[in-house]
C-alpha positions in Angstrom: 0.0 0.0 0.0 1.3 3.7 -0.7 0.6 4.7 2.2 2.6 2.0 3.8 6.1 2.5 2.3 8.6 3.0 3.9 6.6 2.8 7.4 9.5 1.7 9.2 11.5 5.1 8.6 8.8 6.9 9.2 8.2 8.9 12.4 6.1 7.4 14.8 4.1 9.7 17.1 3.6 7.3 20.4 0.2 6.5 21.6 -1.5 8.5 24.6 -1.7 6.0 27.7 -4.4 6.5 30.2 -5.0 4.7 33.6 -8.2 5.0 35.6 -7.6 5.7 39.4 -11.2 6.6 40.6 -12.8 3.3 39.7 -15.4 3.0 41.7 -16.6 6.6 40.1 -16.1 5.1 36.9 -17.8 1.9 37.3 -20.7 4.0 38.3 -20.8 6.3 35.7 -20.7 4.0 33.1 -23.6 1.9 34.8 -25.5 4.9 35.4 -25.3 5.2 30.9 -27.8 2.5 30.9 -30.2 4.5 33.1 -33.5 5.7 31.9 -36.0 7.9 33.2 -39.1 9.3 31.5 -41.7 11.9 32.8 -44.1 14.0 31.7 -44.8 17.5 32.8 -48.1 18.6 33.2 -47.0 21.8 30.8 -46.7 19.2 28.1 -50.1 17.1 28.8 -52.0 20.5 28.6 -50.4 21.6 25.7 -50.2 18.0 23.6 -53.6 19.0 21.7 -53.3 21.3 18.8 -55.4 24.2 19.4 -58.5 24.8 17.0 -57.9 27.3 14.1 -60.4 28.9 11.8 -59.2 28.5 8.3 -60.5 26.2 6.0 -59.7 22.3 6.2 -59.4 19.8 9.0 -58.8 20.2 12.1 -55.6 18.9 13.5 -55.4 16.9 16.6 -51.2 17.1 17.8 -49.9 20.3 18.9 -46.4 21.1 17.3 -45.1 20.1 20.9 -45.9 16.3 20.1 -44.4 15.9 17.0 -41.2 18.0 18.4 -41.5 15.3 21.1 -41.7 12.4 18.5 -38.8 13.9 16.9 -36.6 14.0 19.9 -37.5 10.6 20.9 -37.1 9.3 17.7 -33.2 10.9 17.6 -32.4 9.7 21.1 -33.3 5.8 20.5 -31.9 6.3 16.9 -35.4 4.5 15.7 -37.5 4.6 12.3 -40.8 6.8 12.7 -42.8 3.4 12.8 -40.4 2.2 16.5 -41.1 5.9 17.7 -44.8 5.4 17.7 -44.6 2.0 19.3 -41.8 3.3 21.9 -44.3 6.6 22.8 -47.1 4.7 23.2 -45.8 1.8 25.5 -44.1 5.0 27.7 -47.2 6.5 27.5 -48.9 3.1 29.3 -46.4 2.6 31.6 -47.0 6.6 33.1 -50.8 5.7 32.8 -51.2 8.6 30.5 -54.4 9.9 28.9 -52.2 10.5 25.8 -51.9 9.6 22.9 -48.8 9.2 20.2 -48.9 11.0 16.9 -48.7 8.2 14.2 -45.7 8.2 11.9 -47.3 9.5 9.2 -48.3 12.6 11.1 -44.9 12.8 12.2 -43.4 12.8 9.0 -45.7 15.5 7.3 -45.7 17.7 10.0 -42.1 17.8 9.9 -41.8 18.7 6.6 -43.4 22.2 8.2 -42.0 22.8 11.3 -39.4 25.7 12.1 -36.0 24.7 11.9 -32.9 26.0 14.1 -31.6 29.3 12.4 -28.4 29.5 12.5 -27.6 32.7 13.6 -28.5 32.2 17.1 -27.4 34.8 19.7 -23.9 35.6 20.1 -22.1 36.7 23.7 -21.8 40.2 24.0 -18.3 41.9 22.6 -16.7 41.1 19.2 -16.6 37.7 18.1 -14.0 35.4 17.3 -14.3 33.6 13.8 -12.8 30.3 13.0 -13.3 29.3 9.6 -12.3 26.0 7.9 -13.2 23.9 5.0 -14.2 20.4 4.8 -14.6 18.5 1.4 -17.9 16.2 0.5 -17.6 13.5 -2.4 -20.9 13.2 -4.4 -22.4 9.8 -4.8 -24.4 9.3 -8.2 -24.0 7.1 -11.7 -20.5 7.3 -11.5 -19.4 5.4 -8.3 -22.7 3.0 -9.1 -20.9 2.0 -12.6 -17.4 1.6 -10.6 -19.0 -0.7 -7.9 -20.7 -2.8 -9.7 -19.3 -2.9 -13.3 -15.9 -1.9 -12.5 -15.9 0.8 -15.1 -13.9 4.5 -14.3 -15.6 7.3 -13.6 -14.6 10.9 -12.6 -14.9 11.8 -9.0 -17.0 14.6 -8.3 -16.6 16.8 -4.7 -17.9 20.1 -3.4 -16.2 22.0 -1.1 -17.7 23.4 2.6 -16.9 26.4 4.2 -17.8 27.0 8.1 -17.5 29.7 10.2 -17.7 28.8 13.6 -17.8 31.0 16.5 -14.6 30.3 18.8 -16.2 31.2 22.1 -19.9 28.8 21.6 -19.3 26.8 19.0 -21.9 27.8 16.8 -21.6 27.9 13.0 -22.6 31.6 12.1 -22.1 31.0 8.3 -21.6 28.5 5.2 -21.0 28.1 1.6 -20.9 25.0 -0.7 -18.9 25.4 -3.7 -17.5 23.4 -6.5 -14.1 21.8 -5.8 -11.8 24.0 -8.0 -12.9 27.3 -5.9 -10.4 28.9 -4.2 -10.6 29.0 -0.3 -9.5 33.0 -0.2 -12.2 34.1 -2.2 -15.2 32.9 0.3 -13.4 34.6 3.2 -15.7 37.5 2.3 -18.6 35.9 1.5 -18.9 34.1 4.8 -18.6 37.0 7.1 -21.1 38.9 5.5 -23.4 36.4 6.2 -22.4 37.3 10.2 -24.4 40.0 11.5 -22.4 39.9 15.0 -19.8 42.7 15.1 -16.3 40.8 14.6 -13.2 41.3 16.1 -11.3 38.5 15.4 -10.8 36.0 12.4 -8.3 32.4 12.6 -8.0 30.8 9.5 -6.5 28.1 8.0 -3.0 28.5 6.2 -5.0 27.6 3.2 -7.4 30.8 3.4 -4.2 33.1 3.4 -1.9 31.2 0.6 0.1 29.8 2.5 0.7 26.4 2.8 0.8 25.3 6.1 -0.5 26.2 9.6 -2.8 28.8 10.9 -3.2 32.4 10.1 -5.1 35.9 11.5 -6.3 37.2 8.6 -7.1 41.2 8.1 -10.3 41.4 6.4 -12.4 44.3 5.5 -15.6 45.0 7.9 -19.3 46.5 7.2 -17.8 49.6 8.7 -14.9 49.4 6.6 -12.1 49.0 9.2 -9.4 46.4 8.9 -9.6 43.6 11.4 -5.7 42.5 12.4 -4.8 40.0 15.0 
């Protein structure tokens, strides 16, 4: 294998040891992993109904509460809608509940409508601190279908992501997908006018400044048209 040659001569970076002192607090914790406890607030039994509404067509019966709930449940037990019913409904009998679960298909169209996270979620106080970074995503289609299963050479195609995280939360405050022969400088500008937060820091990759390797401060223009320098 190429990447294999010459291993020997290579430099080998050894491996991180760890030893576990506090095993009595470990054993626990990883017992208490396989803990599960379920309750139901009376907030969420009074507002499980939809409320009635005016406009033309059917009433509906689950408040956007439930389905948020089905949602949840259904990411937590990493379960097909169909399981999420049936897991819902048995917790549901257990609490001897007067409630009942949304059925999959409800979940799935209603989810099709409800309000998703915006990204640009509250920032601290004070300028921000930008990290941005790219990531590259390979496209599955025709191609790598012909190469699997007839063997026959196709061209790969990839897009390129662009992030901008903020350093302090965590949050990504921007993104751009672009085809894989764009040049990581030129979204620089894109992305942070995409940021409504006042900045007053931006960290880079090498890549984003031209240079080859490592990590840079770059000094980018702002809305108010001062250079930011780090």
């Amino acid at each position: 294998m190429p990447n294999k040659h010459n291993a020997k001569c290579r430099h080998h970076i050894p491996k991180m040891k760890f030893s576990v002192r506090n095993w009595a607090e470990y054993d626990a914790a990883l017992r208490a992993r396989g803990s599960l406890t379920l309750w139901v607030t009376a907030e969420a039994m009074d507002h499980w109904a939809a409320q009635p509404h005016s406009t033309p067509g059917g009433q509906g019966f689950y408040s956007d509460l439930a389905i948020k709930t089905s949602l949840k449940l259904r990411l937590a037990f990493r379960q097909p809608l169909r399981q999420t019913e049936g897991l819902m409904a048995s917790i549901f009998d257990l609490l001897e509940l007067d409630l009942k679960a949304p059925d999959h298909g409800t979940v799935s169209r209603r989810a099709m409508r409800l309000k998703s996270i915006s990204k640009r979620c509250a920032l601290p106080a004070g300028p921000a601190h930008i990290l941005i970074d790219s990531t590259g995503l390979k496209v599955f289609g025709a191609g790598e279908w012909l190469q699997e299963n007839h063997g026959q050479k196709s061209r790969r195609s990839w897009r390129k992501l662009h992030l901008a995280v903020d350093a302090n939360t965590g949050l990504i405050v921007a993104s751009i997908l672009t085809e894989q022969d764009v040049d990581d400088p030129s979204q620089v500008g894109p992305l942070l006018d995409q940021i409504e937060h006042k900045i007053g820091q931006v960290t880079a990759d090498g890549a984003y400044d031209g240079e080859p390797t490592g990590f840079v401060a770059l000094a980018v223009p702002a809305k108010d048209g001062v250079m930011l320098t780090a």
